[in-house]
C-alpha positions as CSV (number, residue, x, y, z in Angstrom):
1,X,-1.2,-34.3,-41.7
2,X,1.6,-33.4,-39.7
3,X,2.2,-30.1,-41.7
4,X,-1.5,-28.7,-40.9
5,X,-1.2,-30.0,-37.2
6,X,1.6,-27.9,-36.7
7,X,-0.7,-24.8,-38.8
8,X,-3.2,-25.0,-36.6
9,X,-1.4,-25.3,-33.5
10,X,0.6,-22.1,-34.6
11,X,-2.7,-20.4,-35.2
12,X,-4.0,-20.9,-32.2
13,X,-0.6,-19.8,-30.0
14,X,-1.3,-16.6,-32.9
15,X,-4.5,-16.1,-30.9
16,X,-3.6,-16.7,-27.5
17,X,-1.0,-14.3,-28.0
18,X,-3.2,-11.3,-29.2
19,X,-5.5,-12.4,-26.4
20,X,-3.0,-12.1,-24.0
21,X,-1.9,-9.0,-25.8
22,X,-5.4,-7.4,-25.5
23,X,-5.6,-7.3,-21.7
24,X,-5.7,-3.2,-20.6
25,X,-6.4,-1.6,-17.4
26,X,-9.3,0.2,-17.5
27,X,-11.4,2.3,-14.8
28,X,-14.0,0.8,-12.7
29,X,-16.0,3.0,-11.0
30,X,-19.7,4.5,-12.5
31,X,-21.5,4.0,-9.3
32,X,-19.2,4.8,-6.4
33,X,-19.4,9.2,-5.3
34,X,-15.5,9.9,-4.9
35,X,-15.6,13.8,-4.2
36,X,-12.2,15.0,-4.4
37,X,-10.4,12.2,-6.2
38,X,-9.6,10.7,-2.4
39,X,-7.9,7.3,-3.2
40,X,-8.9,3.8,-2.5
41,X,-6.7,2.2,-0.2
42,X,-7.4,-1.2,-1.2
43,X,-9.5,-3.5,-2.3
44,X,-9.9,-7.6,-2.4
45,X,-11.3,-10.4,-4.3
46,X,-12.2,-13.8,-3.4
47,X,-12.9,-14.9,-7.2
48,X,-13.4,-12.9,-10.4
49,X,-16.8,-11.2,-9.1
50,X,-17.2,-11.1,-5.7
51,X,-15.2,-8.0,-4.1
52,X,-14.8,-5.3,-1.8
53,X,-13.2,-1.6,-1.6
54,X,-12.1,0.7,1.2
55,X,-11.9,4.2,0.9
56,X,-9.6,5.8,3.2
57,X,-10.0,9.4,3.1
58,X,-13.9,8.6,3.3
59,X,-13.6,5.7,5.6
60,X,-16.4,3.9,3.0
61,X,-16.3,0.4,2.0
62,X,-18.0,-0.9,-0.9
63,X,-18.8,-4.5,-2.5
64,X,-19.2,-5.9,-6.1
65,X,-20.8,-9.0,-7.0
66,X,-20.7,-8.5,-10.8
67,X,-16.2,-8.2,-11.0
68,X,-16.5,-4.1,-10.4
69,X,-19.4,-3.1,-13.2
70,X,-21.4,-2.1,-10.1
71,X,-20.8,-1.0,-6.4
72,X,-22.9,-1.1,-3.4
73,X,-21.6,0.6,-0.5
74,X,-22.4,-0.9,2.7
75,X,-20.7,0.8,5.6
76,X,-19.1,4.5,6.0
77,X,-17.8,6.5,9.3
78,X,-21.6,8.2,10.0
79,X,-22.9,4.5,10.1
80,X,-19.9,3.8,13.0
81,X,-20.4,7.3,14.5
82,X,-16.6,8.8,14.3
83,X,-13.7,10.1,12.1
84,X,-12.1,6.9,11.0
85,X,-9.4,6.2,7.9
86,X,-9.7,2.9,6.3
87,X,-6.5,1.2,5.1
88,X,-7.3,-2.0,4.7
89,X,-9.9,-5.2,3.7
90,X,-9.4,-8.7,3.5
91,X,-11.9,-11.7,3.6
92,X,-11.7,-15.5,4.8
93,X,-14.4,-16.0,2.6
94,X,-17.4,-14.6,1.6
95,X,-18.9,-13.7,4.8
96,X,-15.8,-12.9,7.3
97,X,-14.2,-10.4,6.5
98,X,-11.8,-7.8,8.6
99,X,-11.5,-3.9,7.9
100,X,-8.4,-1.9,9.3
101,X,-8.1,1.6,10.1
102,X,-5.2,4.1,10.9
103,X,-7.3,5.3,14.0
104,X,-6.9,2.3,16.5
105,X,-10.2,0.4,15.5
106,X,-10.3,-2.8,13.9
107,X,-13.7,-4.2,12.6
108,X,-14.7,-7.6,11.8
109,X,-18.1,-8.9,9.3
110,X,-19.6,-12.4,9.4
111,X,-22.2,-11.6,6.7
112,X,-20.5,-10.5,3.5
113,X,-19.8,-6.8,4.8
114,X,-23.5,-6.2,5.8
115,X,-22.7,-5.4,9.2
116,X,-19.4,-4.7,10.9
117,X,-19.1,-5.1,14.4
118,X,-15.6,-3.5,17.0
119,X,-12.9,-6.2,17.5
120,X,-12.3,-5.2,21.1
121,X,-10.8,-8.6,22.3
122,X,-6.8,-7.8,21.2
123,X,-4.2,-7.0,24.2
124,X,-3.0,-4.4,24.0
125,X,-5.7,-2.8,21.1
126,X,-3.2,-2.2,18.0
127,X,-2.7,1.6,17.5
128,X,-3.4,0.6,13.6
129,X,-3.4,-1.9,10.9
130,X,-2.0,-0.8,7.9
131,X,-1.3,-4.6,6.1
132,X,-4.1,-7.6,6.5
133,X,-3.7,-11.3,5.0
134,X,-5.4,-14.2,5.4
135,X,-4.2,-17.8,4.7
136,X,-5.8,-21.5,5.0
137,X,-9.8,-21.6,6.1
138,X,-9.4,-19.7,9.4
139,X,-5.9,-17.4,9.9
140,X,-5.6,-13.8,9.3
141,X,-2.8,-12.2,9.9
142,X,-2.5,-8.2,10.2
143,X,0.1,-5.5,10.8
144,X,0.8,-1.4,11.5
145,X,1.8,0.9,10.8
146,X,3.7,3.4,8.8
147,X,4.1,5.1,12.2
148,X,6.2,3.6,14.9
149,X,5.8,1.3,17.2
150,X,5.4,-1.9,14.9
151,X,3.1,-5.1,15.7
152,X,1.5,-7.9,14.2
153,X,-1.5,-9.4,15.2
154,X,-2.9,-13.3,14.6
155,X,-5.7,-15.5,14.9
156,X,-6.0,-19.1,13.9
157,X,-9.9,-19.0,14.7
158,X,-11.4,-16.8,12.1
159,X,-11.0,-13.8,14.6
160,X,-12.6,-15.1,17.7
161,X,-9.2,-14.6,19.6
162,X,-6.2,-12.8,19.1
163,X,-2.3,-12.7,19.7
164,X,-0.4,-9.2,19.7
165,X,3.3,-9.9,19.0
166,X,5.4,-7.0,19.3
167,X,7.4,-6.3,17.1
168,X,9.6,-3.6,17.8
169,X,13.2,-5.9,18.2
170,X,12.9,-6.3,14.0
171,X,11.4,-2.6,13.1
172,X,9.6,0.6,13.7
173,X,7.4,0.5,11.2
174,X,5.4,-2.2,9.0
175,X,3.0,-1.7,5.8
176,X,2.1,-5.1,4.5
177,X,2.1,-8.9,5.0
178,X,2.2,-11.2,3.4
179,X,1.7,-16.0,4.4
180,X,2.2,-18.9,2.4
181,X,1.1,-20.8,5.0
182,X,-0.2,-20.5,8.0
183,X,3.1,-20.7,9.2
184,X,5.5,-19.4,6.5
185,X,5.0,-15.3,5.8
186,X,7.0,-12.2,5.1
187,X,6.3,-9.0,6.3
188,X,7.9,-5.6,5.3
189,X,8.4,-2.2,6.6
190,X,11.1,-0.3,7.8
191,X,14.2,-0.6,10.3
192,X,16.4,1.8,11.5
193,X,19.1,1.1,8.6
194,X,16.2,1.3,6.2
195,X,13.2,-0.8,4.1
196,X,13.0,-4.1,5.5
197,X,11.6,-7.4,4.7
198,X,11.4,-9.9,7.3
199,X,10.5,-14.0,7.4
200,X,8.8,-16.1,10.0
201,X,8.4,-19.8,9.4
202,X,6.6,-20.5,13.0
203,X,3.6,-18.1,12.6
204,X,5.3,-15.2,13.6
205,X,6.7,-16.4,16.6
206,X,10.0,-15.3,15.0
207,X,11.0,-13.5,12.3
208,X,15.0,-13.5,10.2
209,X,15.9,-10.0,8.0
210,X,16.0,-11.0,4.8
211,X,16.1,-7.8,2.7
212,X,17.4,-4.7,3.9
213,X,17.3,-1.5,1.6
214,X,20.1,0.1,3.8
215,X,18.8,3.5,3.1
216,X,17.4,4.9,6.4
217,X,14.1,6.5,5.9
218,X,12.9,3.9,3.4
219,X,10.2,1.6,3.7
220,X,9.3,-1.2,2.0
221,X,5.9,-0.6,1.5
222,X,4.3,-4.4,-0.6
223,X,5.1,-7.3,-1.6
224,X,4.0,-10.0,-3.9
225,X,4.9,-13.6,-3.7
226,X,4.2,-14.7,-7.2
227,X,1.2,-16.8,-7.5
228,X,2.6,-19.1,-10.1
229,X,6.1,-19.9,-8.2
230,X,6.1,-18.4,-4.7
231,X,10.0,-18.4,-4.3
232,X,9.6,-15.4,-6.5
233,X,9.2,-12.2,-4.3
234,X,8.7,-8.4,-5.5
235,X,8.2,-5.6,-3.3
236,X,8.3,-1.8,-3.8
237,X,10.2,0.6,-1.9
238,X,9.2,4.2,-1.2
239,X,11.9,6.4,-1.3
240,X,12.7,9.8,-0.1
241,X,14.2,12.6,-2.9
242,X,16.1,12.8,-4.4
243,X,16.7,9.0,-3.9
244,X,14.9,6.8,-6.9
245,X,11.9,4.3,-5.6
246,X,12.8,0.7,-6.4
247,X,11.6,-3.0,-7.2
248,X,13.3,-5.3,-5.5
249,X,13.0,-8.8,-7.0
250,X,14.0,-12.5,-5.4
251,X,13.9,-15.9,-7.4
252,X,15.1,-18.1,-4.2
253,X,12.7,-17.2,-2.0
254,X,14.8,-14.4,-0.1
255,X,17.7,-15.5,0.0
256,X,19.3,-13.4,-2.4
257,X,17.9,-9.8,-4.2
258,X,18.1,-7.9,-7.4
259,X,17.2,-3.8,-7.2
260,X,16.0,-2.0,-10.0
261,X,15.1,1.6,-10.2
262,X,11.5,2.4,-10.3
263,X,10.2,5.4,-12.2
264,X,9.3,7.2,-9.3
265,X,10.6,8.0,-6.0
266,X,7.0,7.5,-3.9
267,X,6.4,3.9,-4.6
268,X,3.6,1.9,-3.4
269,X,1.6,-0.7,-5.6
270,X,3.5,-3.8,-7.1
271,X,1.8,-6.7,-9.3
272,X,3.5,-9.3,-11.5
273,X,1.5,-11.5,-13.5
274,X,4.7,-13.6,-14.4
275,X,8.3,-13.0,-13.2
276,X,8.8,-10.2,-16.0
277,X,5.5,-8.3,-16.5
278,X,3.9,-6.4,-13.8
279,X,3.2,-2.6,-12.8
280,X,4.1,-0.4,-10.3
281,X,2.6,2.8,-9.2
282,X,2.2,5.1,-6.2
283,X,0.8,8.4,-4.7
284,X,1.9,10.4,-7.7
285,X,1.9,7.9,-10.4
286,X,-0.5,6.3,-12.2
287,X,0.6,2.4,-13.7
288,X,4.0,1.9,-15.0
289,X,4.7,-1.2,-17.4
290,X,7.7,-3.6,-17.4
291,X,8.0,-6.6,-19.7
292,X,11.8,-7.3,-18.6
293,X,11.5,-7.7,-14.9
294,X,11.8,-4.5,-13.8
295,X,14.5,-3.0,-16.0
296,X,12.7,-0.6,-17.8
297,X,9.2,0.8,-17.2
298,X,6.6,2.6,-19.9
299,X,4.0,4.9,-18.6
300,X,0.8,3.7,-19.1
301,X,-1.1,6.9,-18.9
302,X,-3.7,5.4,-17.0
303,X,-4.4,5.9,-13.4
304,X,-3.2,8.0,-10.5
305,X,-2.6,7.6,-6.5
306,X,-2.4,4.0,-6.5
307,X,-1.5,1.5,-3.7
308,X,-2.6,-1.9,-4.4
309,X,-2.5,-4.1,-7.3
310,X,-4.6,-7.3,-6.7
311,X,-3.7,-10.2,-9.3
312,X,-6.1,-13.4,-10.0
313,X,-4.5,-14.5,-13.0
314,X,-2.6,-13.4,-15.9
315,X,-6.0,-11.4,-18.0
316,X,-7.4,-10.5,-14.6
317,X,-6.5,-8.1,-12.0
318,X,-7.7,-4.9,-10.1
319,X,-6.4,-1.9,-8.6
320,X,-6.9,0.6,-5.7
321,X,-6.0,4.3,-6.3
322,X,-8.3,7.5,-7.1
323,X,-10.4,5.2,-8.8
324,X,-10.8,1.3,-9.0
325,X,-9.0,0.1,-11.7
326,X,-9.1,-3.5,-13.9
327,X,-7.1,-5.5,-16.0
328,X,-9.0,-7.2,-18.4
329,X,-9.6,-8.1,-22.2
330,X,-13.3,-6.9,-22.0
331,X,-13.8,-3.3,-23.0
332,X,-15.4,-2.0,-20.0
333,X,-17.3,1.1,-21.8
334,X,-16.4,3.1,-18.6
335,X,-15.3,6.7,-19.9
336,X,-12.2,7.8,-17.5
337,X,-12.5,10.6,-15.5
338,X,-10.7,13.8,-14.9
339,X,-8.2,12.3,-12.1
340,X,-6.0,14.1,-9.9
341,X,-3.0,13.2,-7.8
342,X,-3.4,13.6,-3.7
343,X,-4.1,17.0,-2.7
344,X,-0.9,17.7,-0.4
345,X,-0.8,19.4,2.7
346,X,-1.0,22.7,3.8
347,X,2.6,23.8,4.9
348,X,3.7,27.3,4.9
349,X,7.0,28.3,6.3
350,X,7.0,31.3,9.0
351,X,10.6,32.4,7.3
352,X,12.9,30.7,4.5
353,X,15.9,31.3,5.0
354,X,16.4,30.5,8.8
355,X,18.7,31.5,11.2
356,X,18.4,28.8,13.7
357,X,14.2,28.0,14.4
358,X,12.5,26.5,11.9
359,X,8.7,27.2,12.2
360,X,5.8,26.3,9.9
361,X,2.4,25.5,9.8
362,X,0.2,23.1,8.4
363,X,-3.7,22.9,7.9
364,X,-5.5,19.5,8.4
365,X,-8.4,19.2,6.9
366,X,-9.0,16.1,8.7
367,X,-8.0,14.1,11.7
368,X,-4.6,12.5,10.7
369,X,-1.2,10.9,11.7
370,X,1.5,13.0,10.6
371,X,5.3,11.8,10.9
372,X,7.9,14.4,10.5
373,X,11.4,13.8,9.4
374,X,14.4,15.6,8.5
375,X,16.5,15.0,5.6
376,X,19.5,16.8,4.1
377,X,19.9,17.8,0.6
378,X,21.2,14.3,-0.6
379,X,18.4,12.7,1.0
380,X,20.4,11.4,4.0
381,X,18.2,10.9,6.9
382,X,19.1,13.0,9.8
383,X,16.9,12.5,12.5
384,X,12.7,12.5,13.3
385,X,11.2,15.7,14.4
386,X,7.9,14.9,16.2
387,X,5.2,12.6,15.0
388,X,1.7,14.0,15.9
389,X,-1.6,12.5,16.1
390,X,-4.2,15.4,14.7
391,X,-8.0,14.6,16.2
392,X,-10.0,17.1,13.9
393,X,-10.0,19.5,11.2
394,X,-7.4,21.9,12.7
395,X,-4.6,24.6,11.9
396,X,-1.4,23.6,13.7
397,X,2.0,25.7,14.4
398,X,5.4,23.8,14.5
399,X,8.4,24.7,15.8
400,X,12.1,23.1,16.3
401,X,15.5,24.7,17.3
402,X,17.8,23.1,14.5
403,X,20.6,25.0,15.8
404,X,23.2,22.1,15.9
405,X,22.8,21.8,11.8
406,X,25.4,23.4,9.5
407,X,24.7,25.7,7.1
408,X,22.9,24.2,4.3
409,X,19.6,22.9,2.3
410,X,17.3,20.9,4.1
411,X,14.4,19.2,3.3
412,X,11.4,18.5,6.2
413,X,9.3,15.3,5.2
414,X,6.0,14.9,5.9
415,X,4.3,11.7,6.2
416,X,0.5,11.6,6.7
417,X,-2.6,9.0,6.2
418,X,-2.5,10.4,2.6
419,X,0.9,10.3,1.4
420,X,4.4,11.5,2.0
421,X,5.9,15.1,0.6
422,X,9.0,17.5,1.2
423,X,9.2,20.8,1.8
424,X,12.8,22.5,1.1
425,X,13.9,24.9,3.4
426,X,18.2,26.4,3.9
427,X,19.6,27.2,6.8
428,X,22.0,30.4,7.0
């Protein structure tokens, strides 16, 4: 008796495994109009159904009821009446949700996404909210942006009032974060020494460094606290070239951190389903596989532009890039679709080499935020050039007297709503 026991129980760890084994992402989308391949910034789930997705480049949001094999879209920037970017969604449940943008609006629904109506109660109005997370039955917390100056934002009512804490004494810039509790959370950005992850266990009325990348001009752009053991944390860094993007992995809930390479240097989207298999991916990547934690990486040849990976449990998952994306055992019957990385911006220098004045241009075929950086050869950051706020579809001229730099190659980087990119220039 024993003996077959022990036949049957292997047969059936034989078919969990091959299960478990079967699980593939797949694209979502067959109902959703995305002209140009714009990405997804994010998207949510309260269960395995019920969702929501934000376009950015659109400003659309859309919702599922059926786990992403159909999309209703239910609010876009003609309905609000303005040129908006949408970074962010997050829902209390299944009527409150939040939506952030990267054009100083924040919007709040109380009927499932239905209707969206202006927060206009926070002092003083955030500039942007580029991270959103809520926690227990009535906290959110948010965060912005990629752009200097960096703030989080609270409420501990379901968003019926609001706290702005400043946050500029930690960082210039914050991308996501991330609560436990409602008192214990992480949220990550960068500093002026480089990607940074900071910890608040009073509800963000203060906050320790607990990670620093110490390469200025990196952020850390998401983290994931492991669903299964939350002293596990991962977050992705974006990188500059010709520096390598990285994971960056803790098993003791911050105290202490291992770096691994990623496969690419523009890093974005992290998910783990356990502490050795998860996926990375960013604006020029599709997913990337580990199965050791980070150590090595297999393309997956699936997917581009992502930014978010959103994990429910270990067969079910979904993703935000140029399309929706999920990870499941069920053939979806979706056929992919000829995706394309971000269309980059329009830069053309005015001379290459210079003398002294560098001068360029750059045509926006939108309203935008635009950071611009310069980096040497070795991807040392040297110092920020402007950062510019763009209002409409536009042709702009640049120009900066880089006279005190030695003779050498240079690279100006550009950071936008869409993405980030270098252009190389030398200097005589």
């Amino acid at each position: 008796m024993f003996y077959y026991r022990r036949v049957i129980l292997f047969f059936c760890f034989l078919c969990i495994i091959k299960t478990y084994a079967q699980a593939s992402w797949q694209p979502l989308i067959n109902s959703i109009s995305n002209i140009n391949n714009q990405r997804f910034d994010d998207v949510f789930f309260i269960n395995e159904n019920l969702g929501w997705a934000a376009n950015g480049y659109y400003a659309a949001v859309y919702k599922t009821i059926d786990g992403g094999k159909n999309w209703t879209e239910q609010l876009n920037e003609s309905i609000l009446g303005g040129n908006y970017y949408f970074r962010n969604i997050e829902f209390l449940n299944e009527n409150i949700g939040f939506l952030g943008t990267l054009n100083g609006k924040f919007f709040k629904t109380i009927d499932g996404g239905n209707n969206w109506t202006l927060v206009s109660n926070i002092s003083p109005n955030p500039h942007a909210i580029c991270g959103l997370d809520a926690v227990g039955p009535s906290t959110i917390y948010g965060c912005g942006a990629y752009f200097t100056p960096a703030h989080i934002i609270k409420s501990s009512d379901s968003g019926e009032t609001w706290q702005f804490i400043n946050m500029s004494a930690y960082a210039n810039a914050l991308v996501e974060i991330n609560f436990l509790t409602e008192d214990i959370g992480f949220v990550s950005g960068r500093s002026s020494n480089g990607g940074t992850i900071l910890k608040t266990t009073d509800g963000g009325a203060s906050w320790t460094e607990i990670f620093n990348s110490n390469i200025v001009g990196e952020y850390v752009w998401k983290l994931q606290l492991l669903e299964s053991n939350p002293n596990v944390i991962f977050g992705s860094i974006a990188a500059v070239t010709p520096n390598s993007g990285k994971l960056v992995k803790s098993t003791d809930d911050g105290l202490t951190w291992t770096s691994y390479d990623a496969p690419e240097t523009e890093i974005q989207a992290v998910g783990f389903i356990d502490e050795n298999h998860g996926w990375m991916g960013g604006h020029s990547t599709g997913f990337y596989e580990t199965l050791n934690g980070g150590q090595t990486w297999t393309n997956l040849n699936i997917g581009s532009n992502l930014n978010r990976i959103f994990i429910i449990s270990p067969t079910l998952a979904y993703a935000s890039g140029t399309s929706l994306y999920k990870y499941t055992e069920t053939p979806l019957g979706i056929e992919p679709f000829g995706e394309k990385n971000r269309t980059k911006l329009n830069t053309s220098l005015k001379s290459n080499p210079i003398e002294s004045i560098l001068e360029f241009s750059i045509v926006f075929e939108s309203d935008d935020n635009l950071l611009m950086e310069l980096y040497d050869v070795n991807g040392k950051f040297i110092r920020q050039l402007a950062r510019d706020i763009i209002l409409s579809k536009t042709k702009k001229d640049y120009t900066f007297n880089l006279e005190d730099l030695p003779s050498g190659t240079y690279f100006i980087n550009l950071h936008n709503n869409t993405g980030r990119e270098s252009v190389k220039f030398i200097k005589k």
